[in-house]
N, C-alpha and C positions, 0 to 999 in steps of 0.2 A: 242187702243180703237176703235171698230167698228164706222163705220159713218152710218147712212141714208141720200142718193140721194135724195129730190124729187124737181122733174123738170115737170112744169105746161107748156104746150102745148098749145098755140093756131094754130089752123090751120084751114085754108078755106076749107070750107066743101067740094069741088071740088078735094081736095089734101088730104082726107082721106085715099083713099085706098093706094095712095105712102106714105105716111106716115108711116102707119100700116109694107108696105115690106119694106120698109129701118129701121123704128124701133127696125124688125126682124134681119134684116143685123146686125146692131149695136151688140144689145143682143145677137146676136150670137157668136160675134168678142169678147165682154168682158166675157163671159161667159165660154169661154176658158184660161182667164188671171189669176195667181194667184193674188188673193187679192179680186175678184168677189163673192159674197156671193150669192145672187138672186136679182132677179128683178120683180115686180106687173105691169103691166100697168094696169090703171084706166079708162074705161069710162063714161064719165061726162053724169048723168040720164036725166040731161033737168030740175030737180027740184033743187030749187034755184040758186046760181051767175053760169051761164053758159059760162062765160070767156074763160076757158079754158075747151077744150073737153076731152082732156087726159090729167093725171098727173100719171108719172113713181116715184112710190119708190121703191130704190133699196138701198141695201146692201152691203156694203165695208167693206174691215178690216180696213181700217183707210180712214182717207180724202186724206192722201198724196198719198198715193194708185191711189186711184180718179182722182185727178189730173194730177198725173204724165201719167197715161194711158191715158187722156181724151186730152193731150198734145200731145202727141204718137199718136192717129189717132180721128181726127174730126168725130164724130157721122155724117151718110149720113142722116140722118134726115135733116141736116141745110141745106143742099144744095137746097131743095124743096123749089120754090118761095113764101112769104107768111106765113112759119113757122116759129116760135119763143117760141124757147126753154125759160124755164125761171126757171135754174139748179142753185141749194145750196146742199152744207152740212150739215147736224144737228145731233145733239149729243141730248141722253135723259138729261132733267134734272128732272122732274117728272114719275113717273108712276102710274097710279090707273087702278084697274083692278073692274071688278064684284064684288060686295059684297054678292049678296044672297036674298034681300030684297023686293022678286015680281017679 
């Protein structure tokens, strides 16, 4: 069963732009592995909880997948002083889509 990644970022605003190129690094490196579906980074508009400035969801064919890669080589995101990842796995268990209604 497919997984969804998502991993809430805080980072100092001073270490955005490393951030953004080791992100890249990363996504690039998994992106080539079987078992990688895609990846969204998110950034955080400024309106409402501003916690976190990026939050990556991304797409696995399973969590074991996930992990086992993620085991096999440390994202260079973490290495940047001040970042903190804050990665799960999740499976659907609802879905509701548009109904039509306005």
């Amino acid at each position: 069963m497919t997984t969804t990644l998502i991993n809430a970022f805080i980072i100092p605003k001073e270490k955005e732009e490393d951030f953004l190129e080791n992100w890249k690094k990363t996504t690039d490196h998994f992106s080539r592995k079987k078992g990688f579906i895609e990846a969204l980074l998110h950034r955080n508009t400024g309106v409402g909880n501003q916690t976190f400035m990026y939050i990556n969801i991304a797409k696995w064919d399973s969590k074991e997948t996930w992990d086992r890669l993620h085991t096999e080589y440390r994202p260079t995101e973490y290495h940047i002083e001040g970042v903190k990842g804050h990665a799960a796995c999740f499976e659907p268990v609802i879905h509701v889509e548009y109904q039509g209604d306005g």
